[in-house]
VODOLUM-642451 format. One record per residue: residue in one letter; x, y, z of N, C-alpha, C in turn. Coordinates in steps of 0.1 Angstrom, whole numbers, plus 5000, padded with zeros to 4 digits. Last residue first. Example, Ala and Ser with C-alpha at 12.3 -4.5 7.8 and 13.67 -1.06 7.14 Angstrom:
2
<rec type="s" n_c1="5128" n_c2="4978" n_c3="5071" ca_c1="5137" ca_c2="4989" ca_c3="5071" c_c1="5129" c_c2="5000" c_c3="5079"/>
<rec type="a" n_c1="5132" n_c2="4943" n_c3="5078" ca_c1="5123" ca_c2="4955" ca_c3="5078" c_c1="5132" c_c2="4967" c_c3="5078"/>
end
This chain:
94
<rec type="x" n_c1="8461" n_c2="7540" n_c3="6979" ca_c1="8460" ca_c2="7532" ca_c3="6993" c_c1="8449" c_c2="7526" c_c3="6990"/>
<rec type="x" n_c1="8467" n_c2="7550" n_c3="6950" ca_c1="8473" ca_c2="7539" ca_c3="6955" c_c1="8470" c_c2="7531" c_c3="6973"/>
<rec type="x" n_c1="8445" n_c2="7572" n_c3="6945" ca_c1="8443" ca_c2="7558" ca_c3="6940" c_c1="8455" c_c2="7543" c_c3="6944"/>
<rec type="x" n_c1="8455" n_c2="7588" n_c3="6964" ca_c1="8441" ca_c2="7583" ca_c3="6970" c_c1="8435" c_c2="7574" c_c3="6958"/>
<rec type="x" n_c1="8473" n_c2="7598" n_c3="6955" ca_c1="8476" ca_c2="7591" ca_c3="6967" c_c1="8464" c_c2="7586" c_c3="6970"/>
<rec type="x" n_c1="8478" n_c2="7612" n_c3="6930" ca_c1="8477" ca_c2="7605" ca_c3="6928" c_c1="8478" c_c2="7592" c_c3="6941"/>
<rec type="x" n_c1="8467" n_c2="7650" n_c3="6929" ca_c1="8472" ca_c2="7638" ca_c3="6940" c_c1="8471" c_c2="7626" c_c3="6934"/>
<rec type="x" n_c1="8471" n_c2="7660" n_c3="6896" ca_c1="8459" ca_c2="7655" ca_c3="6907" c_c1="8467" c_c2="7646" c_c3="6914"/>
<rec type="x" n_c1="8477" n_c2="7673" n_c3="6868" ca_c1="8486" ca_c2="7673" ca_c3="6884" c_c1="8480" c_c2="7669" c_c3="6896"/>
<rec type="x" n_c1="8463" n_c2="7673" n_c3="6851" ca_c1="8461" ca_c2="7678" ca_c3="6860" c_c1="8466" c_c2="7687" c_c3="6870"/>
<rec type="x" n_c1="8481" n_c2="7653" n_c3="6835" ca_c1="8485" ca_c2="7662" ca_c3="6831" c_c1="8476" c_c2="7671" c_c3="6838"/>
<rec type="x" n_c1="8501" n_c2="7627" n_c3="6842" ca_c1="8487" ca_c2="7635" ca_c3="6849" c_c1="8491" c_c2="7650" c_c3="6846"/>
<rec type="x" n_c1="8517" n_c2="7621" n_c3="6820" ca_c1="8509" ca_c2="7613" ca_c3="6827" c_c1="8499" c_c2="7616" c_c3="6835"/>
<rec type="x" n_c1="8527" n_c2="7645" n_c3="6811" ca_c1="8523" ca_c2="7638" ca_c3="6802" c_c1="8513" c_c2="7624" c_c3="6809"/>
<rec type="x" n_c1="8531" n_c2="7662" n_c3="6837" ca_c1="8522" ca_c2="7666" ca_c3="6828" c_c1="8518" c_c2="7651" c_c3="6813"/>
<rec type="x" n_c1="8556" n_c2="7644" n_c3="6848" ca_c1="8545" ca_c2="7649" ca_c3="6850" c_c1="8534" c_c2="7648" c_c3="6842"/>
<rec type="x" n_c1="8572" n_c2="7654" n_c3="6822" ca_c1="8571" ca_c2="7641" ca_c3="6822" c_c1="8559" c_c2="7638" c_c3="6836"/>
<rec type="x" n_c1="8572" n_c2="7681" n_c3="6824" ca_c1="8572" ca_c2="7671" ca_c3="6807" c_c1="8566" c_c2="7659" c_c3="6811"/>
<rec type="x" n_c1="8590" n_c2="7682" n_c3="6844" ca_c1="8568" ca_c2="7692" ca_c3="6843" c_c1="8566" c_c2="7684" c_c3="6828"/>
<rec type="x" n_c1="8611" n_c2="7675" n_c3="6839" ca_c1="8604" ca_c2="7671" ca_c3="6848" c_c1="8591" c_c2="7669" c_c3="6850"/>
<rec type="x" n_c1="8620" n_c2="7691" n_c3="6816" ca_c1="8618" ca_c2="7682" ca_c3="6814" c_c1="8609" c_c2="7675" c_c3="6826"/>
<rec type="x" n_c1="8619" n_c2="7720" n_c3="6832" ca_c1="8608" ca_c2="7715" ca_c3="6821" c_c1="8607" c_c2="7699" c_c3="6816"/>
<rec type="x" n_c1="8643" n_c2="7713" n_c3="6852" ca_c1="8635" ca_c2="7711" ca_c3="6859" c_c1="8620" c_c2="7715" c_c3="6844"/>
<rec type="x" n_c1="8668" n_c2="7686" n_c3="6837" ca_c1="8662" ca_c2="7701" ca_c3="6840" c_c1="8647" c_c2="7697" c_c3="6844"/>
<rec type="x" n_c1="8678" n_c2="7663" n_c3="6858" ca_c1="8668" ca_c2="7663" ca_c3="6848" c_c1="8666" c_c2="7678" c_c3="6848"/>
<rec type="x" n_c1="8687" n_c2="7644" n_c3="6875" ca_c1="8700" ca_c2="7656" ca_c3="6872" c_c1="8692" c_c2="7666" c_c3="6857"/>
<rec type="x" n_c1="8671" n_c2="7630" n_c3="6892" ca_c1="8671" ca_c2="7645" ca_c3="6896" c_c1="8685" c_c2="7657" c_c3="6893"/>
<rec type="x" n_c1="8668" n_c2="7613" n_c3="6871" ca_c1="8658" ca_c2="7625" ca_c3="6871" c_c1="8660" c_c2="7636" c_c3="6879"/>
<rec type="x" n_c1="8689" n_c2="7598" n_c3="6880" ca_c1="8688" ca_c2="7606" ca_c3="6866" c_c1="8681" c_c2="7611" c_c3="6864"/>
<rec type="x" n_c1="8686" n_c2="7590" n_c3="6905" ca_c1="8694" ca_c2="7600" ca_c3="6901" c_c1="8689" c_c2="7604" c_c3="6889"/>
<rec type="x" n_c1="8662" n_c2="7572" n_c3="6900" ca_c1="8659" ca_c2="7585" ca_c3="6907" c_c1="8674" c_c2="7595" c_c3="6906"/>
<rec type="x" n_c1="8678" n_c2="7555" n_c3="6883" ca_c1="8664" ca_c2="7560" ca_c3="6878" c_c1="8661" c_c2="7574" c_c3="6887"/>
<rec type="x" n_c1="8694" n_c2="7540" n_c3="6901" ca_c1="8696" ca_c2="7548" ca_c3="6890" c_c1="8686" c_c2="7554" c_c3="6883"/>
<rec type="x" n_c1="8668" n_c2="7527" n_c3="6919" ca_c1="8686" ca_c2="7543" ca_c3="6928" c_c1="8688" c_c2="7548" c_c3="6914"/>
<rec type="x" n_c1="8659" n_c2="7510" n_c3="6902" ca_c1="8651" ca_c2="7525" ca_c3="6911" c_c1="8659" c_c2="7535" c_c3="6916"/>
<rec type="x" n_c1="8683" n_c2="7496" n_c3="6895" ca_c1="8675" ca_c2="7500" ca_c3="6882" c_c1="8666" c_c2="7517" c_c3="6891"/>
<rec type="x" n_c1="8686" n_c2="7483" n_c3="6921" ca_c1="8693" ca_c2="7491" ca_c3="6920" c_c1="8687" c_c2="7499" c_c3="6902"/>
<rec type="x" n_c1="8666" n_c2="7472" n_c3="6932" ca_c1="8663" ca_c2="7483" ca_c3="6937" c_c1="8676" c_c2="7491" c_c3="6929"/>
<rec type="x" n_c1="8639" n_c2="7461" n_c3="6904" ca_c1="8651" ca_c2="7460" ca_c3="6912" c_c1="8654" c_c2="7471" c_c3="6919"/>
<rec type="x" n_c1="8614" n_c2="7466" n_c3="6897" ca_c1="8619" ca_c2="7452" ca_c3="6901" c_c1="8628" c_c2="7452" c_c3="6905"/>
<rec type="x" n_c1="8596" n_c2="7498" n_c3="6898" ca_c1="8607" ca_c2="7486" ca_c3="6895" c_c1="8608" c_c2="7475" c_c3="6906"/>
<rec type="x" n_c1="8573" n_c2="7522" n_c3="6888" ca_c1="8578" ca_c2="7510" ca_c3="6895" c_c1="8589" c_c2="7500" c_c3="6888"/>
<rec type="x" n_c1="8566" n_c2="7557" n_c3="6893" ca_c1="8570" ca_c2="7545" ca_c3="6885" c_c1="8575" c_c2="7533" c_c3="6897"/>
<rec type="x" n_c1="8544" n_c2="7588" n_c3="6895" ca_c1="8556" ca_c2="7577" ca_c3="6905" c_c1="8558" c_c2="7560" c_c3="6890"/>
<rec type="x" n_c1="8539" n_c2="7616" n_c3="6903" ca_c1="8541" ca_c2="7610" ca_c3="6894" c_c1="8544" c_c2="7599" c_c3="6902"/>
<rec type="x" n_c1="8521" n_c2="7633" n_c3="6923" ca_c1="8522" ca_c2="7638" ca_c3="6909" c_c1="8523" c_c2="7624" c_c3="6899"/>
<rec type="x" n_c1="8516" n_c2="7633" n_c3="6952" ca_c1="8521" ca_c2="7625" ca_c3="6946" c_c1="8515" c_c2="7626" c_c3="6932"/>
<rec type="x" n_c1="8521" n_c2="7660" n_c3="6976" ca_c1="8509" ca_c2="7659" ca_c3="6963" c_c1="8515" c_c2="7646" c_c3="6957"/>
<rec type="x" n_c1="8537" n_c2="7677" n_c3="6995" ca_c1="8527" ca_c2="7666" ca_c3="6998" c_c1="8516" c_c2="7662" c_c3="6990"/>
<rec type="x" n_c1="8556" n_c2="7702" n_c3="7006" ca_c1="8556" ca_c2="7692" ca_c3="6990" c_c1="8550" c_c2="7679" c_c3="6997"/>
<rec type="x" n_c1="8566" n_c2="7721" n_c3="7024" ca_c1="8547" ca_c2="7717" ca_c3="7022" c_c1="8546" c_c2="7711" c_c3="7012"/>
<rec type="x" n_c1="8589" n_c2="7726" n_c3="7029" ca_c1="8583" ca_c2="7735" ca_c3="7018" c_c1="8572" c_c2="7724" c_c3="7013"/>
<rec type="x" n_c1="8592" n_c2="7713" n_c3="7051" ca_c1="8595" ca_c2="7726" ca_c3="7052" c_c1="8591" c_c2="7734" c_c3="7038"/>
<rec type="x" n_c1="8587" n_c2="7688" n_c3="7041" ca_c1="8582" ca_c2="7692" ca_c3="7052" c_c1="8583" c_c2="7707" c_c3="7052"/>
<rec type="x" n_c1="8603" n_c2="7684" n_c3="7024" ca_c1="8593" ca_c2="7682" ca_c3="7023" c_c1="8584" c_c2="7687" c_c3="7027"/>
<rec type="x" n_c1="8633" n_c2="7682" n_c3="7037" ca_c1="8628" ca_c2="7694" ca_c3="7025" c_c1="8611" c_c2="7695" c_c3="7027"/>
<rec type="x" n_c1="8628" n_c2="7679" n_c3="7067" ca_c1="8634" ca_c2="7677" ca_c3="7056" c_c1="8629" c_c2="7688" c_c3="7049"/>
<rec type="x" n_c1="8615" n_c2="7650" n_c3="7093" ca_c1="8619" ca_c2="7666" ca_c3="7090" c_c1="8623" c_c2="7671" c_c3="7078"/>
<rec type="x" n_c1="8589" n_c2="7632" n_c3="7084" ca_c1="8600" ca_c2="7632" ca_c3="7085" c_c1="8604" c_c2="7648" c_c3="7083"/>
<rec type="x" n_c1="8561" n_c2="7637" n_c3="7090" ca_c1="8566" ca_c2="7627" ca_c3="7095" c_c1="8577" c_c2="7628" c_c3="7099"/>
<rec type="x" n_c1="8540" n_c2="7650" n_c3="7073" ca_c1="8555" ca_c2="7656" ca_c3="7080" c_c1="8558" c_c2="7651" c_c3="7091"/>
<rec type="x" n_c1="8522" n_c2="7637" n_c3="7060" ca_c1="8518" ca_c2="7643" ca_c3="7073" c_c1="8534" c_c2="7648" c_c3="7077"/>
<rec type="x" n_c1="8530" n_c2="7641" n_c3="7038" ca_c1="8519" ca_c2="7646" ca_c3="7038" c_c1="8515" c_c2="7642" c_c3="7049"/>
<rec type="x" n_c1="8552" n_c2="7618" n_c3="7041" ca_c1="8555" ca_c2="7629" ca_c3="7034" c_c1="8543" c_c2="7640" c_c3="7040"/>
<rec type="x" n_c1="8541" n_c2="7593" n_c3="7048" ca_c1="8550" ca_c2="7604" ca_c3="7059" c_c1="8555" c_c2="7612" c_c3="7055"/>
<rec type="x" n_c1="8526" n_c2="7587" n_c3="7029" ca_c1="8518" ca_c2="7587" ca_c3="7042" c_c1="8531" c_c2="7601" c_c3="7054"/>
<rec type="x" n_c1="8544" n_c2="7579" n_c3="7007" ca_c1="8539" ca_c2="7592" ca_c3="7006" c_c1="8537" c_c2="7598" c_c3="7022"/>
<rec type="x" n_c1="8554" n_c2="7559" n_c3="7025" ca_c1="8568" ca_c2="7570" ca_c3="7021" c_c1="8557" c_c2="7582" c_c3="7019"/>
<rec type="x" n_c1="8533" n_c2="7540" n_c3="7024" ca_c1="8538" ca_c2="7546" ca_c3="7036" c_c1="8545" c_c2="7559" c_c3="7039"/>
<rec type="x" n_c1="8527" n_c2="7535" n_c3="6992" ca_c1="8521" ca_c2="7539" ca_c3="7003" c_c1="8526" c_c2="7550" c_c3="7017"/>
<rec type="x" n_c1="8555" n_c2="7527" n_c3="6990" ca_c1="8552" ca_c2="7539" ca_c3="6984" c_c1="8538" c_c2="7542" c_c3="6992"/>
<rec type="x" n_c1="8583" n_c2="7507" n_c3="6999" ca_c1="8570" ca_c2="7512" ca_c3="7003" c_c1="8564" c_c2="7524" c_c3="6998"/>
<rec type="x" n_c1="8608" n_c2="7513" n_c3="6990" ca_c1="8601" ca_c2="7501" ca_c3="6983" c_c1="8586" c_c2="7502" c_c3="6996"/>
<rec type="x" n_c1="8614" n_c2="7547" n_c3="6971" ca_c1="8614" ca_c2="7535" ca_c3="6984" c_c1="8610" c_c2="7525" c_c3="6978"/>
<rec type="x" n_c1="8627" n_c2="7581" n_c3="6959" ca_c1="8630" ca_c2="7563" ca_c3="6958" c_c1="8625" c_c2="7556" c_c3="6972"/>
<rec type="x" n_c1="8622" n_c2="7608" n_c3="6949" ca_c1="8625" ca_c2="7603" ca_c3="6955" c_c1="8618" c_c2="7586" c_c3="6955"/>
<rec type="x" n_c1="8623" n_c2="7642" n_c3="6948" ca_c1="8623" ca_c2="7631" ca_c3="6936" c_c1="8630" c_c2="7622" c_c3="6950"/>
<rec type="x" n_c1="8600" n_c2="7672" n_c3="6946" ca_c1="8606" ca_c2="7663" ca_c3="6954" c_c1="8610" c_c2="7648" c_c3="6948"/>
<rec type="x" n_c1="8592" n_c2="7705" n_c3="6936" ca_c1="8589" ca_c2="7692" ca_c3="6936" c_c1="8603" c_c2="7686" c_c3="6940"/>
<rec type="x" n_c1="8570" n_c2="7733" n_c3="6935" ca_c1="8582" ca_c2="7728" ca_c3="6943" c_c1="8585" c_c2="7711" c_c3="6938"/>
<rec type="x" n_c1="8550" n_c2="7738" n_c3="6909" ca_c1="8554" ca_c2="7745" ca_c3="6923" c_c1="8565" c_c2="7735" c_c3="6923"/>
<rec type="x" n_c1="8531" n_c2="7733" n_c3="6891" ca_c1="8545" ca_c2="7742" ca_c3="6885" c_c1="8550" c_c2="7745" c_c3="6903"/>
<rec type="x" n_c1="8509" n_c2="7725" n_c3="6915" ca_c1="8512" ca_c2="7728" ca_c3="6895" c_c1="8520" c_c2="7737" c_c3="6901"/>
<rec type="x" n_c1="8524" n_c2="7717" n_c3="6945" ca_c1="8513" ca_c2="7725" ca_c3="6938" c_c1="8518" c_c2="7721" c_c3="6922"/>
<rec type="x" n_c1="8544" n_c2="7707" n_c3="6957" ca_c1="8538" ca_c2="7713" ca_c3="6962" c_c1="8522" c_c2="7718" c_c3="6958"/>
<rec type="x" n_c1="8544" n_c2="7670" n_c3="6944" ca_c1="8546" ca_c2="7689" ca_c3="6941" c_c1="8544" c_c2="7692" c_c3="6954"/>
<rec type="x" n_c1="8568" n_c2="7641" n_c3="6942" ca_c1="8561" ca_c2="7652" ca_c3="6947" c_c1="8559" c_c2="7663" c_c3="6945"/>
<rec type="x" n_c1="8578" n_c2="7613" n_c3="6924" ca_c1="8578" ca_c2="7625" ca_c3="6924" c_c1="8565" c_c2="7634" c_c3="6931"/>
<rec type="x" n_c1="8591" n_c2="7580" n_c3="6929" ca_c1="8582" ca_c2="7591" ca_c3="6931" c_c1="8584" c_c2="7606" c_c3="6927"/>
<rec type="x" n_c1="8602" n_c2="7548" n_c3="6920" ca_c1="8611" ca_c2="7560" ca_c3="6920" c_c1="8595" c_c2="7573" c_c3="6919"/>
<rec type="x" n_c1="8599" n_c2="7521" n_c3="6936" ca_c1="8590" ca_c2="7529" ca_c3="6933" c_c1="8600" c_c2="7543" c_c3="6934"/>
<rec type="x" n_c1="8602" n_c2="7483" n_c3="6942" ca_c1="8606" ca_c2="7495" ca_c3="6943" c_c1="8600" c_c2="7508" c_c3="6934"/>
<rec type="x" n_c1="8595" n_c2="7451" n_c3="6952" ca_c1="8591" ca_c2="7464" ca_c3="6942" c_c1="8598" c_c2="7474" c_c3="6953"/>
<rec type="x" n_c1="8605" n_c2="7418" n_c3="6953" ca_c1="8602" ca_c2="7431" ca_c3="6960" c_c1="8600" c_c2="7442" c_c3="6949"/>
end
């Protein structure tokens, strides 16, 4: 099974969203239609910025905590080093 620790903007340098599934397709899909009620939803974070994958789920639960104990430059660090755009990355994973 794969698991996938994500990161969402609202925008460059805007709002962002750190979070863990083992469907990444789907997870963004109900992010960016506000699917689910939440942060996301309420502050319009529907861009998939960043995302990583793992083999296990527990390596992906500890990986998404530790980024979201992450100051918020180191974040845009780690972002920006891989899409340093900030281009939706949703319409190369479906």
């Amino acid at each position: 099974m794969q698991y996938f620790v994500y990161i969402l903007a609202s925008r460059r340098n805007g709002t962002l969203y750190i979070g863990v599934t083992d469907n990444l397709i789907r997870r963004i899909y109900e992010h960016k239609n506000d699917l689910v009620e939440g942060f996301t939803s309420k502050y319009q974070i529907h861009n998939l910025v960043y995302f990583e994958l793992y083999e296990d789920s527990n390596q992906a639960i500890l990986r998404e905590k530790r980024l979201k104990q992450w100051n918020r430059q180191w974040k845009i660090e780690l972002i920006e080093k891989n899409n340093p755009k900030w281009k939706d990355l949703y319409s190369k994973i479906v």
